[in-house]
Backbone as a ProteinNet text record, in pm:
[ID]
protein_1_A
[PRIMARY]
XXXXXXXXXXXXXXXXXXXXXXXXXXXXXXXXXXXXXXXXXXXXXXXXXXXXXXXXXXXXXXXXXXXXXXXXXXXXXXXXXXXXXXXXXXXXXXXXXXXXXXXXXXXXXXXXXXXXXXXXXXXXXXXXXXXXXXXXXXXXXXXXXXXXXXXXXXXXXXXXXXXXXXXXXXXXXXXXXXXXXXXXXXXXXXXXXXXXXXXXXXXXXXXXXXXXXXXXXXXXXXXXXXXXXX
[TERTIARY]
1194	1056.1	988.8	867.6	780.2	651	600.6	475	401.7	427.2	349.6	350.8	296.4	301	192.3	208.9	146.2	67.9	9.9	-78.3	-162.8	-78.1	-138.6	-224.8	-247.7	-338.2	-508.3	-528.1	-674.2	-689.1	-823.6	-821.3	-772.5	-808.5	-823.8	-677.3	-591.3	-448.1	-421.3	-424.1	-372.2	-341.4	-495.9	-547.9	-500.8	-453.6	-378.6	-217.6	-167.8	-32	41.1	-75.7	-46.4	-63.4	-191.5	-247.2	-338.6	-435.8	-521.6	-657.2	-702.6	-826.1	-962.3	-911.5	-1040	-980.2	-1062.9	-1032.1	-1128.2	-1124.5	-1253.7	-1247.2	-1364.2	-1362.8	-1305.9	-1295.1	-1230.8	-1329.6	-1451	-1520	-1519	-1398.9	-1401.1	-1310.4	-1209.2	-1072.6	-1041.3	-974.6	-993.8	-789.8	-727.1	-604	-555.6	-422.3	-392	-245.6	-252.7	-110.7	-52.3	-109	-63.5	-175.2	-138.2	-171.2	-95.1	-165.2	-111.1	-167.4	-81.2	-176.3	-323	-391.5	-522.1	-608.3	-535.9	-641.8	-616.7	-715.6	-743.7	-695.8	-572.2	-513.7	-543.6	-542.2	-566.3	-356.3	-387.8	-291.5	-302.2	-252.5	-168.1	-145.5	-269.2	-197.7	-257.5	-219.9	-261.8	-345.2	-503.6	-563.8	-579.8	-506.6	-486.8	-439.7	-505.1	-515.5	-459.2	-392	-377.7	-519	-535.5	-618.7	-594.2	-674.1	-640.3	-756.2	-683	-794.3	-794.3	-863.3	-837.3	-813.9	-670.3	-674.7	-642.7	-634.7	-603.5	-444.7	-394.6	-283.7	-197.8	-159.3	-105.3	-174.7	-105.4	-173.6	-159.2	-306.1	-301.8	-219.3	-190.2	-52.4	-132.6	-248.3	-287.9	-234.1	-276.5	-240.3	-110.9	19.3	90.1	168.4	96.6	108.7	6.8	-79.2	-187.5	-275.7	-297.2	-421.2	-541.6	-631.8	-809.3	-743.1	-891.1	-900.1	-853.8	-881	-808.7	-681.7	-631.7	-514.9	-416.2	-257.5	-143.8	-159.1	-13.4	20.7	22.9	4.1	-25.4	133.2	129.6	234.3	259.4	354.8	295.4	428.4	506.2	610.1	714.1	802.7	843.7	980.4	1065.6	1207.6	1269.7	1307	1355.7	1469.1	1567.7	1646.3	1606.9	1513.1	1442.7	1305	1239.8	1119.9	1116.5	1188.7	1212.9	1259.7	1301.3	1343.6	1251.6	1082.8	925.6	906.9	837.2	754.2	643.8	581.1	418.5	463.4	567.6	569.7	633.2	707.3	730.9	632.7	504.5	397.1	372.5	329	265.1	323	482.1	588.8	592.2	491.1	512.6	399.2	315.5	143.7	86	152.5	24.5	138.2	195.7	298.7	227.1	241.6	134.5	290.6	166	270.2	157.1	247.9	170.7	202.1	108.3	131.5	183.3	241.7	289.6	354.8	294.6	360.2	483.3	528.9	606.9	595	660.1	676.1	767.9	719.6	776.5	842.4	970.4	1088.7	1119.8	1154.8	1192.2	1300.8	1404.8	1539	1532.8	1589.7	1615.7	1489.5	1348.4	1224	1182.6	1207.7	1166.5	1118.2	1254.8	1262.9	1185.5	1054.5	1053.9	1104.2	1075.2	1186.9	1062.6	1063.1	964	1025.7	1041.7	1105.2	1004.9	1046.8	984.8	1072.7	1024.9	1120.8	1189.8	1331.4	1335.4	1253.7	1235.7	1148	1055.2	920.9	792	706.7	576.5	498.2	483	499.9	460.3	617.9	598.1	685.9	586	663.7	585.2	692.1	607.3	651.8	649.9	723.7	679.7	580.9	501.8	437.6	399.5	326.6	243.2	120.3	28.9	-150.5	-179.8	-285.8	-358.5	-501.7	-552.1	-678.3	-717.9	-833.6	-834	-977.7	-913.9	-1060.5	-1041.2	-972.7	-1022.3	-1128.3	-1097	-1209.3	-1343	-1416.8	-1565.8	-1602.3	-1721.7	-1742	-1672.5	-1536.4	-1422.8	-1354	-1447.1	-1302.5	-1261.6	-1373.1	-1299.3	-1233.3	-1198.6	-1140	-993.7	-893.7	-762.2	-703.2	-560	-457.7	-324.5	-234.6	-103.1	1.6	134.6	212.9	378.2	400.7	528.7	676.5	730.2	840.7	949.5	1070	1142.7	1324.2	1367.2	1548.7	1630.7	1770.6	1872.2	1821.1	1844.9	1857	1951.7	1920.1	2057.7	2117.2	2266	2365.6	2308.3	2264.9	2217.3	2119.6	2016.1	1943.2	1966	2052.2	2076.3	2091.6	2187.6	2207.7	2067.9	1916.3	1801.6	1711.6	1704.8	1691.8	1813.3	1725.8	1857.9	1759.5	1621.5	1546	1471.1	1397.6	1317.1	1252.1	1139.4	1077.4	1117.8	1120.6	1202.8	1077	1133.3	1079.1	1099.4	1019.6	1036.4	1035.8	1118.2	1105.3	1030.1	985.1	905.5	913.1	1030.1	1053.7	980.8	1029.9	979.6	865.2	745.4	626.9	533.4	513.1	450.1	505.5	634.1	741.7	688	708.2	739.2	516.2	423.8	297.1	307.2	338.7	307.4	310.9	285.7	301.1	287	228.3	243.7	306.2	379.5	537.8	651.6	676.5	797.6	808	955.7	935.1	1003.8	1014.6	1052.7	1194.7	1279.1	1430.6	1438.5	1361.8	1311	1301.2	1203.5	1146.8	1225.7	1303.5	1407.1	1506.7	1555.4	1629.3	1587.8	1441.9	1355.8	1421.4	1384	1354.7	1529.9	1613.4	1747.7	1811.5	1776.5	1822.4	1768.4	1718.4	1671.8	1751.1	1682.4	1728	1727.2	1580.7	1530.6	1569.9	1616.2	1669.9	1581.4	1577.3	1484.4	1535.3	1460.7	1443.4	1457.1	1488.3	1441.3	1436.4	1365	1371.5	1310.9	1349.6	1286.5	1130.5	1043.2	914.8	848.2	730	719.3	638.8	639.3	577.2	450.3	384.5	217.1	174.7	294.5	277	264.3	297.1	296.4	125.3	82	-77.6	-201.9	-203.6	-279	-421.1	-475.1	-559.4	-530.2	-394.8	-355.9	-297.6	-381.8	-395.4	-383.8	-308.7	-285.8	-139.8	-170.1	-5.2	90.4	39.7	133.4	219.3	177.9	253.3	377.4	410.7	501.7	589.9	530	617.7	767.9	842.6	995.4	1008.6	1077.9	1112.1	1281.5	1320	1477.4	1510	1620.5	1689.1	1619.3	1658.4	1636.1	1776.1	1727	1800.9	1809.7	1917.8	1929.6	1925.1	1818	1753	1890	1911.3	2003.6	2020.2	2060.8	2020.4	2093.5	2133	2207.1	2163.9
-6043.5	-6003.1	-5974.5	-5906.8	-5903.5	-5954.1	-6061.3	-6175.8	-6176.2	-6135.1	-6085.5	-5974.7	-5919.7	-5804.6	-5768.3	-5715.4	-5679.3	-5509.6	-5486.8	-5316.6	-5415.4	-5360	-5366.9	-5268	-5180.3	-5078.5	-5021.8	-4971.1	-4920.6	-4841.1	-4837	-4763.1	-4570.4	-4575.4	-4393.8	-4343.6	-4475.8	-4452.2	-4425	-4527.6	-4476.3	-4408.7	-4324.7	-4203.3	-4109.8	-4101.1	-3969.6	-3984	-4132.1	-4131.3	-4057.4	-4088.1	-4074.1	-3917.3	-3878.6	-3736	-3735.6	-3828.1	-3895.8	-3812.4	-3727.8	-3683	-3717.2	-3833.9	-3910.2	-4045.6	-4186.1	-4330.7	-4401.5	-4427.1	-4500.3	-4608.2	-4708.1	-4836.9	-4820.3	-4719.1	-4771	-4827.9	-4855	-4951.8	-5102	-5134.6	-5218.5	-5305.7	-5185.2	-5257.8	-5297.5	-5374.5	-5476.9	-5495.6	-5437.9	-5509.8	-5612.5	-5671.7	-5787.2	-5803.4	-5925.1	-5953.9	-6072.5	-6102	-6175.9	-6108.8	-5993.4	-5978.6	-6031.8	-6072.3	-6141.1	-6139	-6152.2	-6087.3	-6125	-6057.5	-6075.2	-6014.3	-5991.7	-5871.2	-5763.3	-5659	-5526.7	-5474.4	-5395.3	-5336.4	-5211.7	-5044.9	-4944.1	-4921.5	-4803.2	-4773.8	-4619.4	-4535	-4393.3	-4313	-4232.5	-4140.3	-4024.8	-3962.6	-3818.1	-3744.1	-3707.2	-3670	-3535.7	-3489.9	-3284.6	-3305.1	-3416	-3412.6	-3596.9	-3603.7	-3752.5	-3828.3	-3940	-4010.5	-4152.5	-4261.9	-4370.4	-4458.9	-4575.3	-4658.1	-4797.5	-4861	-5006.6	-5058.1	-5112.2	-5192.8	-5279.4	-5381.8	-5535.9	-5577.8	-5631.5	-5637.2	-5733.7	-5710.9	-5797.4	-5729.2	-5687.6	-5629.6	-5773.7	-5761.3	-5855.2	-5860.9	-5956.6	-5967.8	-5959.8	-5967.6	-5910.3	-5694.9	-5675.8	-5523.5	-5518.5	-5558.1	-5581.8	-5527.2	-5649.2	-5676.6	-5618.8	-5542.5	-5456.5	-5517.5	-5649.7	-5731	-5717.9	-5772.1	-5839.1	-5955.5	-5980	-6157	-6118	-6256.3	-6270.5	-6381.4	-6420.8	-6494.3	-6422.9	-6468.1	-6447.6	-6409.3	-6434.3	-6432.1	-6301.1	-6284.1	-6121.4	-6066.6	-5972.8	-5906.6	-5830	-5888.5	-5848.4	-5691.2	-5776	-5695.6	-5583.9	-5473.7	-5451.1	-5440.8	-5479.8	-5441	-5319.1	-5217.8	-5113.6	-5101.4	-5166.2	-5147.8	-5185.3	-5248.8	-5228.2	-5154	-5051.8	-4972.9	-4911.3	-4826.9	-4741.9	-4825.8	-4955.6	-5010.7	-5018.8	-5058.9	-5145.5	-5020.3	-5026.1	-4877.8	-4906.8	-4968.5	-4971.4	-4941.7	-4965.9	-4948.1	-4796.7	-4747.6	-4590.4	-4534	-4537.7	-4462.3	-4419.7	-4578.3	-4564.1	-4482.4	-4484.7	-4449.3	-4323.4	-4264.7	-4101	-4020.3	-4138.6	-4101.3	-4164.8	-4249.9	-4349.2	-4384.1	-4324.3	-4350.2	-4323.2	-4453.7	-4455.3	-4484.2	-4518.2	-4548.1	-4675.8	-4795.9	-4880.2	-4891.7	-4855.1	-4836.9	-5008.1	-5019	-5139.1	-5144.4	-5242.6	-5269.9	-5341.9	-5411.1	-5517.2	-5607.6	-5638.6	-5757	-5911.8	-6005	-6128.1	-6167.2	-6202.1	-6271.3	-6406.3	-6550.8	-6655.1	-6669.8	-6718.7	-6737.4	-6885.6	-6957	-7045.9	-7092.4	-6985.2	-7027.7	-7101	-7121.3	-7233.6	-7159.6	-7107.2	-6997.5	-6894.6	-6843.4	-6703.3	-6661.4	-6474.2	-6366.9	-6249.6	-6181.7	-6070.6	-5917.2	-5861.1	-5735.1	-5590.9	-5522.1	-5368.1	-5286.1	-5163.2	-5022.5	-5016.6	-4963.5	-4994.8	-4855.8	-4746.6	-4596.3	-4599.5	-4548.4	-4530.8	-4666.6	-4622.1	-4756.4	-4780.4	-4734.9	-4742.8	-4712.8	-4855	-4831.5	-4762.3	-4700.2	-4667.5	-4728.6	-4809	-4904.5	-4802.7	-4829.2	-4758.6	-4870.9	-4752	-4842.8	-4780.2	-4889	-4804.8	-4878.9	-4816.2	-4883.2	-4834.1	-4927.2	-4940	-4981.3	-4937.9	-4961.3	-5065.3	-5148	-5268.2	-5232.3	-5177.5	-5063.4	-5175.5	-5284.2	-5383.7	-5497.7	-5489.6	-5625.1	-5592.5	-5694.9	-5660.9	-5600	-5519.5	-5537.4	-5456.5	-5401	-5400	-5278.3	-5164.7	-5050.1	-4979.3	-4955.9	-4915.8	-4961.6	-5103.1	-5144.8	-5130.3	-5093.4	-5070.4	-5168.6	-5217.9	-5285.4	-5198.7	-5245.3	-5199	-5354.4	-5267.3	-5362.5	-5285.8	-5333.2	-5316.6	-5284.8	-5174.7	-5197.4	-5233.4	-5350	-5368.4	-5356.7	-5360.2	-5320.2	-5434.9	-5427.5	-5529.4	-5503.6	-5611.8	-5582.9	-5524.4	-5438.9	-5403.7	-5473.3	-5458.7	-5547.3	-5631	-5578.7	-5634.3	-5757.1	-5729.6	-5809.3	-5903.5	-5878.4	-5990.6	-6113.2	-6138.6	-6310.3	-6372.2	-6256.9	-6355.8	-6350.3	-6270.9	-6242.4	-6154.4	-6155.2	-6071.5	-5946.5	-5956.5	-5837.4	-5749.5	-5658.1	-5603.8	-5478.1	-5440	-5354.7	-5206.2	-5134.8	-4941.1	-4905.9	-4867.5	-4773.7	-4625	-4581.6	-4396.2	-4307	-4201.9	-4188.8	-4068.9	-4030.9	-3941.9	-3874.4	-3811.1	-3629.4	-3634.9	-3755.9	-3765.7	-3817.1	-3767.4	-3875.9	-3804.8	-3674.4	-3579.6	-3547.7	-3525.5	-3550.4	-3671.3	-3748.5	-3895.1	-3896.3	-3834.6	-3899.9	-3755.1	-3659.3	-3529.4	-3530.3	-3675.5	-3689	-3597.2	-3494.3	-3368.5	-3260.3	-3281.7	-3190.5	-3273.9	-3401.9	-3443.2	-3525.2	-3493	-3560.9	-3679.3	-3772.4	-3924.8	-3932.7	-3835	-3849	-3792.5	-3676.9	-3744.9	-3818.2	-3888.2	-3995.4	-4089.8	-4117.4	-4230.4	-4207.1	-4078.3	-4029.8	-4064.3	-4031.6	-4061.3	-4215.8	-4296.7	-4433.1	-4484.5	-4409	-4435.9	-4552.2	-4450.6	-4602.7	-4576.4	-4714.7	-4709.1	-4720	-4589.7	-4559.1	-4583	-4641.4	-4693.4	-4817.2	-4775.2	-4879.2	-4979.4	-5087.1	-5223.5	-5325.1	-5374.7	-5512.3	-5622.9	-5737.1	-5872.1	-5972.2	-6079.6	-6195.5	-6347.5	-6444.7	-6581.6	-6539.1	-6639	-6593.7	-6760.7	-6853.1	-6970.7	-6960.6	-7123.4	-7107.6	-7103	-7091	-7024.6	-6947.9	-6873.2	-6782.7	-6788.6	-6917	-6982.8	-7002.8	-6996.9	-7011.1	-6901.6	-6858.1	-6692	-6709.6	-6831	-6835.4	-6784.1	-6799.5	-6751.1	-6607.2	-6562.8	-6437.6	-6369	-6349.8	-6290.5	-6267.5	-6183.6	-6097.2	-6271	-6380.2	-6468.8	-6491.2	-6455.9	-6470.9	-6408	-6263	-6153	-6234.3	-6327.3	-6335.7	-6372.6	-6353.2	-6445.5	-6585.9	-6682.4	-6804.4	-6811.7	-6920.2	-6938.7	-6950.8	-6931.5	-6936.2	-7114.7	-7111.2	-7225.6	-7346.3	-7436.8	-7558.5	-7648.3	-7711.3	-7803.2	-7915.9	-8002.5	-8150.2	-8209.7	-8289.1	-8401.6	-8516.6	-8557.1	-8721.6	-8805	-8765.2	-8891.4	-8904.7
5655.5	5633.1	5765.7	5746.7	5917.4	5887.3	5930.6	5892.3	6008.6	6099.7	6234.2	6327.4	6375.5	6491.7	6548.4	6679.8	6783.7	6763	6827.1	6848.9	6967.6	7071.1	7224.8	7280.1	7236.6	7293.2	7284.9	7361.9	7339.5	7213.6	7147.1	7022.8	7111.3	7209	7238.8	7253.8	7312	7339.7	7186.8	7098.2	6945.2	6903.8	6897.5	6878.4	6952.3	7095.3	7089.1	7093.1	7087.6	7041.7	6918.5	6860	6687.2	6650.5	6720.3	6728.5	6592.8	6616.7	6464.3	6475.5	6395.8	6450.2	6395.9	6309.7	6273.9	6247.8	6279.8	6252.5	6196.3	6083.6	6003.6	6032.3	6115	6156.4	6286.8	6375	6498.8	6636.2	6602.7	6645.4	6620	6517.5	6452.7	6510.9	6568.4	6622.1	6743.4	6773.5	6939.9	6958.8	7028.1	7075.2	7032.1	6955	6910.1	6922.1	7010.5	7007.8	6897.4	6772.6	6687.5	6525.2	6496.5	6418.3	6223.9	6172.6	6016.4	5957.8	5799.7	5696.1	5673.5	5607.6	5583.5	5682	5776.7	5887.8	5864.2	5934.7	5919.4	6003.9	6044.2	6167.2	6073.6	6205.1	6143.3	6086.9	6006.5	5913.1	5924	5978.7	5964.4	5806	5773.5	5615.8	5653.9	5606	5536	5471.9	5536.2	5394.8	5443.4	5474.3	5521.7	5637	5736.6	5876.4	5861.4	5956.5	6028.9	6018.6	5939.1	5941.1	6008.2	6001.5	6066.2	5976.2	5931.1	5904	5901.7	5880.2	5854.7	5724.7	5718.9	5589.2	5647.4	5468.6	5460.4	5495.9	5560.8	5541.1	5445	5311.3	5163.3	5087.8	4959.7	4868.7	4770.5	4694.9	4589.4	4512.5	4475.1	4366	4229.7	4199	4043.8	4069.6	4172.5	4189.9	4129.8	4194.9	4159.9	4013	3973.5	3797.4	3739	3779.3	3678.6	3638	3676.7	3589.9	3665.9	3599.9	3690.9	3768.9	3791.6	3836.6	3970.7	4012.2	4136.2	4113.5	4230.4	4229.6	4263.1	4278.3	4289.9	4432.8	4469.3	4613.4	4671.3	4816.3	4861.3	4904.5	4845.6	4887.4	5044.3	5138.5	5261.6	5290	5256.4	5253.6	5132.9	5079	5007.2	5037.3	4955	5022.6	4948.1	5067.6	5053.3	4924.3	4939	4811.5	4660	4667.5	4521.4	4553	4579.1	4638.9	4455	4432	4319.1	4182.6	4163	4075.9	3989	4067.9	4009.7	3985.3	3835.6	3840.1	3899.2	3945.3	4007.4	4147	4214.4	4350.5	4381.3	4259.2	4210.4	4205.3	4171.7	4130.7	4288.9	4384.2	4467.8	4573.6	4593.8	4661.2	4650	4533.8	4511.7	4622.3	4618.4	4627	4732.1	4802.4	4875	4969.3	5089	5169.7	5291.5	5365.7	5497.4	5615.2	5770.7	5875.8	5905.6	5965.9	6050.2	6183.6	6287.5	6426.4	6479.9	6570.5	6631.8	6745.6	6848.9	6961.6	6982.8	6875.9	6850.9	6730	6720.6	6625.7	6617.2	6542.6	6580.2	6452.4	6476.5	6397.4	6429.7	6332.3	6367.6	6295.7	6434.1	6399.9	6342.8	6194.9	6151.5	6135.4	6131.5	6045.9	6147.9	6277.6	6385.5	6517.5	6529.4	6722.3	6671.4	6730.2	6756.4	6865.6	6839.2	6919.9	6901.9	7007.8	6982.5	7032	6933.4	6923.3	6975.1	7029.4	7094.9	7094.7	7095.3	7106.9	7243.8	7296.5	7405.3	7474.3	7441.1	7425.5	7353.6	7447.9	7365.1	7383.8	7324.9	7356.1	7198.8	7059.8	6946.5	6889.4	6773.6	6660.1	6519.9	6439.5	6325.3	6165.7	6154.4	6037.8	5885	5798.2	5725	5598.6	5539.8	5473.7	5328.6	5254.5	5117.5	5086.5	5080.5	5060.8	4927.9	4894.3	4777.6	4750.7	4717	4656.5	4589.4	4558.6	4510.9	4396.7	4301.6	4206.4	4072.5	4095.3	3979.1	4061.6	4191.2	4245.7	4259.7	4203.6	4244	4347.7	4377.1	4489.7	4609.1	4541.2	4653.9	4584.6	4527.6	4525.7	4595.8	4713.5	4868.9	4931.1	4920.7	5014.7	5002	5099.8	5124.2	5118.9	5090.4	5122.3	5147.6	5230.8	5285.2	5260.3	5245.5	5282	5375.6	5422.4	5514.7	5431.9	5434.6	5371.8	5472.3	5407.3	5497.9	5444.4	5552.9	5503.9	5569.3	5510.7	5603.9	5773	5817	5966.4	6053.4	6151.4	6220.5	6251.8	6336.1	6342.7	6446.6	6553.8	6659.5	6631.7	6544.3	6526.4	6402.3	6347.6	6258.9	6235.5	6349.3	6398.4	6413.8	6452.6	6498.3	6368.4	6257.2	6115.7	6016.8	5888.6	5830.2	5776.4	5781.7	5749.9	5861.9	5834.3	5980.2	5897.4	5996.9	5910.8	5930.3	5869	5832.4	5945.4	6024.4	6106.8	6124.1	6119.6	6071.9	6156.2	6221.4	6366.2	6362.6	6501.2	6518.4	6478.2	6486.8	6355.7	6275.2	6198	6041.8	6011.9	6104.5	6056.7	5970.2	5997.1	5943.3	5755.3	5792.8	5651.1	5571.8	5600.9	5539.4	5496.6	5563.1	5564.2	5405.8	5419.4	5321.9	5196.5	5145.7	4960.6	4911.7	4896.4	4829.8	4835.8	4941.2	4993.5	5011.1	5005.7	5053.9	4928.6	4825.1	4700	4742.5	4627.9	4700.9	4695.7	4664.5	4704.3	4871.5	4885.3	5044.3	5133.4	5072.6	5171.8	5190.5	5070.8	5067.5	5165.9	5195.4	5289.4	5428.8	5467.3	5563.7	5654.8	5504.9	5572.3	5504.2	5518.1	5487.5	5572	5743.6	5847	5948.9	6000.9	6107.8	6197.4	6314.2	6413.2	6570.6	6531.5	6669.4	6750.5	6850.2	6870.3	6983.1	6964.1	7015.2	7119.7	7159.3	7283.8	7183.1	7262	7184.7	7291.3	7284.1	7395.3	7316.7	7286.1	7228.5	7310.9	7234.8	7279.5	7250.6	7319.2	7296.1	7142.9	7086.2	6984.5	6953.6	7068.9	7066	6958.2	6923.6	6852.6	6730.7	6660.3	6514.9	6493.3	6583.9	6497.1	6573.8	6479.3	6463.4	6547.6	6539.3	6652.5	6824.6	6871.1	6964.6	6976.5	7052.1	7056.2	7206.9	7285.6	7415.7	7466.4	7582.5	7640.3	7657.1	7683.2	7672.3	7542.8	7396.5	7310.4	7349.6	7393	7425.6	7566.1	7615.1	7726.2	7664.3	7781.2	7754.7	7794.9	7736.7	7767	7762.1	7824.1	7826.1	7666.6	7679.7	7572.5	7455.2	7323	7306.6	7328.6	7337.9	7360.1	7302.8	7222.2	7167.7	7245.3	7189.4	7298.8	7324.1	7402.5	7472	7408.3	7349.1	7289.2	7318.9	7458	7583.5	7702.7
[MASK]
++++++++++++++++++++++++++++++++++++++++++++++++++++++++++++++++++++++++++++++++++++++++++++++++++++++++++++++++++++++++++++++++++++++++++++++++++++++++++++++++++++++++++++++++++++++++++++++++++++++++++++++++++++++++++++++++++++++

């Protein structure tokens, strides 16, 4: 799964990484090196032109399942080999296919060690993603949610997880954002395999609580060590 990540940059860098020519809320947004669900990082779609905006990150799990109310757990992530199985995530997969910009991201080996992963090229990964609307919550039918789709891990990175998130490479960003030109036997092709290839380094556990927030999360530390008990 991916339950944390980074967007190190200025909103203006983003913006012309991406080549975004409008960002709703980008007064809103501030650099984060421990971003997790329930915050608003901007999100990459399509509405003629490259847009940028802020969503939620977890889609409600009543969304999900089609109901009201609130409750059920947020969906942060989707896994690629069942994407097309759900018809609700079929619908959205036809219609609502975003990118999430990222500096990095953080994986824990054995749920304990983190490891913080980067492109070894480029300053931005582009995650792939799918957002939704929240037009049963009060109060809330503007408001966006996204979630991350993710695949087996490469070989490389496997030993430190066994998942990671589909990253979509530059070619294909324009493709993969064009719901109305790129049908979803496409896209599936798109986000077939990732190609990009990445850094990794253990990282301290600062990073387990979302209050901590700075370039020290990203640093490297030695390897971990099993204590001495002689």
């Amino acid at each position: 799964m991916c339950g944390r990540f980074t967007l190190a940059l200025d909103a203006q860098a983003i913006k012309e990484l991406l080549k975004a020519e409008k960002w709703d809320g980008n007064e809103e947004y501030s650099p984060s090196y421990n971003i997790a669900p329930g915050q608003l990082p901007p999100v990459l779609l399509r509405e003629g032109k490259r847009v940028l905006r802020n969503m939620e990150w977890g889609i409600p799990g009543n969304q999900y399942f089609n109901k009201s109310g609130s409750g059920g757990k947020a969906i942060i992530n989707i896994r690629k080999e069942t994407l097309r199985d759900r018809h609700t995530f079929t619908k959205i997969f036809e219609s609502r296919r975003c990118v999430v910009p990222a500096t990095g991201y953080y994986e824990w080996k054995n749920r304990t060690h983190p490891y913080y992963f980067k492109p070894q090229s480029g300053k931005l990964m582009l995650f792939a993603g799918l957002w939704f609307t929240a037009n049963y919550l009060p109060g809330r039918a503007d408001h966006c949610f996204f979630s991350i789709i993710t695949c087996a891990a490469a070989k490389e990175i496997n030993e430190i997880h066994d998942r990671m998130p589909v990253i979509i490479p530059d070619s294909k960003l324009d493709q993969w954002l064009k719901v109305d030109k790129t049908p979803p036997i496409t896209a599936m092709e798109i986000i077939g395999k990732n190609i990009k290839k990445l850094d990794f380094h253990p990282v301290g556990t600062m990073v387990n609580q979302v209050k901590n927030d700075s370039s020290a999360n990203i640093e490297p530390i030695q390897q971990f060590q099993q204590p001495d008990l002689f």
